[in-house]
C-alpha positions as CSV (number, residue, x, y, z in Angstrom):
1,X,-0.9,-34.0,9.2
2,X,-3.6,-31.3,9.0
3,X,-3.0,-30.4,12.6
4,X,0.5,-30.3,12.3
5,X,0.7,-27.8,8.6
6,X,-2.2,-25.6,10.8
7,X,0.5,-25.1,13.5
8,X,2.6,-22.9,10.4
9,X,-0.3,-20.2,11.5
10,X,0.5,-20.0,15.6
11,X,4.5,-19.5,14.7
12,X,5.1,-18.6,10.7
13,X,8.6,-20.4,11.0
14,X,10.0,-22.2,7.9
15,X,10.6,-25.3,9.1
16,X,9.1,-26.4,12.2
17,X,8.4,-30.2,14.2
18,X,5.6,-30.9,15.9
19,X,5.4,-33.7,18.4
20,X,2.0,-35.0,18.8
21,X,0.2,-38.2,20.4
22,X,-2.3,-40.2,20.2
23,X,-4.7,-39.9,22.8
24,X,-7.2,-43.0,23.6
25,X,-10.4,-40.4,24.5
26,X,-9.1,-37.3,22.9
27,X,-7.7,-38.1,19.6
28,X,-4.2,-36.1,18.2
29,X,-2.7,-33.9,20.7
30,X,-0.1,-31.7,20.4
31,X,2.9,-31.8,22.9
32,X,4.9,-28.8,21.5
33,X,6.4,-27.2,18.3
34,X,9.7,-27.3,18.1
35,X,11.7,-24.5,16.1
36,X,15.2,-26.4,15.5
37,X,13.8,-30.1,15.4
38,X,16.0,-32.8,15.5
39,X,17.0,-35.1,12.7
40,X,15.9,-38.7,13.4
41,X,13.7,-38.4,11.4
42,X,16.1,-38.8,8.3
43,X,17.0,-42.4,10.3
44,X,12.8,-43.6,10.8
45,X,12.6,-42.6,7.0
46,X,16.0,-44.0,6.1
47,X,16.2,-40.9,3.9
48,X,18.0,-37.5,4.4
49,X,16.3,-34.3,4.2
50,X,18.2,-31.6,1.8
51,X,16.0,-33.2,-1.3
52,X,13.0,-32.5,1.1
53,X,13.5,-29.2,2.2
54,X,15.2,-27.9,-1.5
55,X,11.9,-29.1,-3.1
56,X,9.9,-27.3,-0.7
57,X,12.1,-24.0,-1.0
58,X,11.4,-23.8,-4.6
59,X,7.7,-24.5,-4.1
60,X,7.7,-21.5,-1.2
61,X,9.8,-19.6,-3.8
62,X,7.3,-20.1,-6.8
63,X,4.5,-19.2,-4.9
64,X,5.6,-16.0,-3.5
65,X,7.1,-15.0,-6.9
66,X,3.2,-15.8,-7.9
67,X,1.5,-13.6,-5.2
68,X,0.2,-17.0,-3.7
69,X,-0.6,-18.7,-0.3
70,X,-1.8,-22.1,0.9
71,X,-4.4,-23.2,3.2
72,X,-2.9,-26.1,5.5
73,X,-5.1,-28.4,3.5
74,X,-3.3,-27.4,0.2
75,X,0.1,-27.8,2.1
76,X,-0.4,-31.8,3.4
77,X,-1.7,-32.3,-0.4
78,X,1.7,-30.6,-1.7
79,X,3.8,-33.0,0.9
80,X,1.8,-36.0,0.5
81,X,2.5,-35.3,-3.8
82,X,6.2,-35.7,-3.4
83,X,7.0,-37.1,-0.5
84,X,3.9,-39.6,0.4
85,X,5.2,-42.7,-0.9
86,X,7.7,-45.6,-0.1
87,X,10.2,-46.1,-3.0
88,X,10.6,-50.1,-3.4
């Protein structure tokens, strides 16, 4: 997750996807960033995405009305906070 919220530096788009791998030797790799990513990922979380991306609006909202940034580290935390866990 930390090499995918760094990748917000290289393009400064809203909402990006980032397809990555897992390489044996080499570790996370990145395959490319995508500007209009598609939307299965709303079917591998069986959940939609306008709850996710409102919450994340008002966060980016509230912290430019603040004068405020985030490091990449401070952005997985802020993801991982809401969205993180599996509802049972």
């Amino acid at each position: 997750m930390h090499l995918a919220a760094r990748c917000y530096e290289l393009c400064e788009l809203g909402y990006i996807g980032v397809d990555m791998v897992l390489d044996q030797d080499k570790g996370p790799l990145i395959l490319e960033l995508n500007a209009r990513p598609g939307l299965n990922i709303q079917i591998a979380n069986d959940c939609g995405l306008s709850h996710r991306t409102e919450a994340i609006e008002r966060h980016l909202a509230q912290m430019e009305a603040n004068g405020q940034s985030e490091s990449p580290e401070e952005r997985v935390a802020f993801v991982q906070s809401l969205f993180g866990h599996v509802d049972t």
